[in-house]
KEPA-820244 format. One record per residue (C-alpha): residue in three letters; x, y, z. Coordinates in steps of 0.05 Angstrom, whole numbers, plus 5000, padded with zeros to 4 digits. Example, Ala and Ser with C-alpha at 12.3 -4.5 7.8 and 13.67 -1.06 7.14 Angstrom:
<sites>
ALA524649105156/SER527349795143/
</sites>
This chain:
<sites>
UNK590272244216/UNK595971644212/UNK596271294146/UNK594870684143/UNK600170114106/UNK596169854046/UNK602469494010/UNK609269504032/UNK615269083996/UNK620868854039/UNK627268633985/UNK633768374004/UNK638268083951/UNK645367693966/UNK647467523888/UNK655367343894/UNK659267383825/UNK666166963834/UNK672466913794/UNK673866123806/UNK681566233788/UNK681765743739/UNK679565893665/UNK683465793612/UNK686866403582/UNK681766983551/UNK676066603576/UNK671866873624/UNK668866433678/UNK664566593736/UNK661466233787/UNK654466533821/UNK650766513893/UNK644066743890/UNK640266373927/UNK638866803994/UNK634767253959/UNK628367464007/UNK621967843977/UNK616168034017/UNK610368383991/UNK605968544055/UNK598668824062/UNK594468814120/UNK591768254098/UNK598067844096/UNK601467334136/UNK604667714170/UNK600668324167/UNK602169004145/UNK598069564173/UNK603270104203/UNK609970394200/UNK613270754242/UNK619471194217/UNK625071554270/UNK630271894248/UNK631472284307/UNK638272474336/UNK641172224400/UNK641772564457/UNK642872444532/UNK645271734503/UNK638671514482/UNK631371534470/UNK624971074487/UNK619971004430/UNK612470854452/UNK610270494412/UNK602570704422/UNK605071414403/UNK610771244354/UNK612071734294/UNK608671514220/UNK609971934161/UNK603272214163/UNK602772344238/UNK603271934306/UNK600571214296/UNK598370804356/UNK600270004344/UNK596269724407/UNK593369064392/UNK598868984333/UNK604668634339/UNK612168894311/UNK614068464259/UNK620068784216/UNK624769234239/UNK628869624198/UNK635570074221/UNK641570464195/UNK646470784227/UNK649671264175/UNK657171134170/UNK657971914193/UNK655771584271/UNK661371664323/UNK657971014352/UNK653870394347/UNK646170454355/UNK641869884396/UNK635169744391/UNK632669354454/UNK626369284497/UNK626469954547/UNK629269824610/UNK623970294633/UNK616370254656/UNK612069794596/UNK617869424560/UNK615269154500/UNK620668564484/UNK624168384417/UNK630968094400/UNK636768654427/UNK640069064351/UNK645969304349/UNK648269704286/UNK655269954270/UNK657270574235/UNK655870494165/UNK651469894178/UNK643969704177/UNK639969094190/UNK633268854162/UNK629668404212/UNK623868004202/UNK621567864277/UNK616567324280/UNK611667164345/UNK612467774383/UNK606867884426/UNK601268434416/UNK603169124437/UNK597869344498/UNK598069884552/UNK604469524599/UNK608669224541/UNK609669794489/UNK616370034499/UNK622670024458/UNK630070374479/UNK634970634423/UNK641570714443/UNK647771164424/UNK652871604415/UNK649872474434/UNK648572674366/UNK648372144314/UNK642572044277/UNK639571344261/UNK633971144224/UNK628970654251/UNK622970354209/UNK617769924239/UNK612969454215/UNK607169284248/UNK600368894237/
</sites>
């Protein structure tokens, strides 16, 4: 059986500690930007929901995979996200990668569309993706794209 999300915490933190340049001798003087900061604790009884995740870490080949996501991979067996909708995508693309990895709606039979990712080597990107539309039986497909034998990881976030 696929497990179900019951909490999930999203954190991203942007603090910025700056040397202004101009303290008087043997006095140290910073200047501080902290105000990007993004929490999110999610359950599936949150706006926006949380009720499963999907995890790929699955290397490349042929230049690219499709992931359906009505059959994607959860860490405790295949999950099936029809009637939920993607809301937080999550990818890194280990700086080891001899390319970049995309994330797009397929180009194949039952696109399921969301905003186009594209990750560089050593990179990752944390997406909140808002008013996507329900995943059903002809829009539930998702491409990843890249370079024969890299190995991103993709976590998704649905409810």
């Amino acid at each position: 059986m696929a497990a179900a999300v019951t909490q999930l915490q999203i954190i991203t933190q942007f603090h910025v500690s700056e040397n202004p340049g101009s303290q008087p001798a043997g006095v140290g003087l910073t200047s501080e930007f902290v105000e990007m900061d993004q929490l999110e604790n999610l359950t599936p009884a949150s706006t926006p929901a949380a009720a499963l995740f999907a995890i790929y870490k699955t290397t490349i080949a042929s230049s690219g995979y499709t992931i359906d996501t009505t059959a994607a991979q959860g860490t405790n067996g295949n999950i099936n996200a029809n009637g939920k909708k993607l809301n937080h995508l999550v990818v890194k693309n280990p700086s080891a990668s001899a390319g970049d990895v995309t994330i797009k709606t397929s180009v194949g039979a039952n696109p399921y569309t969301i905003p186009t990712q594209v990750v560089k080597p050593g990179g990752y990107a944390v997406v909140s993706i808002p008013g996507l539309t329900a995943i059903d039986g002809t829009h539930k497909t998702i491409d990843v794209t890249g370079t024969d034998g890299d190995v991103p990881e993709i976590g998704m976030v649905f409810g």
